[in-house]
C-alpha positions in Angstrom: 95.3 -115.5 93.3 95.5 -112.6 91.1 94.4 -109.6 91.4 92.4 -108.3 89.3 93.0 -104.7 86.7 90.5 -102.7 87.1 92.7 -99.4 86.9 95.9 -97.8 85.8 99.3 -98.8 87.0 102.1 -97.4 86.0 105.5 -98.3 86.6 109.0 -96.5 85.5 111.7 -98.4 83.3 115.4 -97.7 82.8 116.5 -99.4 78.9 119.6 -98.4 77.8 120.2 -94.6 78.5 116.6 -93.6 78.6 113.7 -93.8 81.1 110.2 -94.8 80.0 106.9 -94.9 81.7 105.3 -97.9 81.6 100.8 -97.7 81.9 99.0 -101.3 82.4 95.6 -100.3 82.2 92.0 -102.1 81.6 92.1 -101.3 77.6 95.9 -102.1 76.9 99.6 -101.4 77.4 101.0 -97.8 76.7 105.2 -96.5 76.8 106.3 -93.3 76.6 109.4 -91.8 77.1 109.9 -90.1 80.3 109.5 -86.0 79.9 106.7 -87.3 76.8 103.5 -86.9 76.1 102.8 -89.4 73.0 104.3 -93.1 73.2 103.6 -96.3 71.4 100.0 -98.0 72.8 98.5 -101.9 72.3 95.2 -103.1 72.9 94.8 -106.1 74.7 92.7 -107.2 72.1 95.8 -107.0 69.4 98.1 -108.4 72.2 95.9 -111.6 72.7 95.1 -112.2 68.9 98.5 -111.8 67.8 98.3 -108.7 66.1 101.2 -107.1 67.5 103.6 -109.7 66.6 102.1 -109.8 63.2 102.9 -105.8 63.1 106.2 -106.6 64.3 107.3 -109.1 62.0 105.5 -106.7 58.9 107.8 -103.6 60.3 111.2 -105.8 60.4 110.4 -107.4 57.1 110.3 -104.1 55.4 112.9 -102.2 56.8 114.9 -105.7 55.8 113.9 -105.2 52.4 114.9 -101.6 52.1 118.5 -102.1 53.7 118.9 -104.5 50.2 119.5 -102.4 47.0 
């Protein structure tokens, strides 16, 4: 059985050479870099309807484009 979130977690996460905190809370997912204030934040809501892949996919899409020309 799982339990249930009805607060804040966080957890720490070594990638690469830098450490990031990791938040699981009740409203979504939030990473910041350790020492950081701001970090990058998803909803649940955008997580579950696929709106964060779709940013994703958008983001790497561009930055494909520009790397042509």
């Amino acid at each position: 059985m799982a339990t249930k979130l009805d607060k804040s977690i966080k957890r720490e996460l070594a990638h690469g050479d830098k450490t990031y905190t990791i938040t699981i809370a009740p409203e979504g997912i939030k990473v910041v870099e350790k020492g950081r204030r701001n970090g990058k934040e998803l909803s649940w809501d955008s997580i579950i309807s696929g709106d964060a892949t779709l940013n994703e996919s958008l983001k790497l899409s561009v930055a494909a484009t520009q790397g042509e020309g």
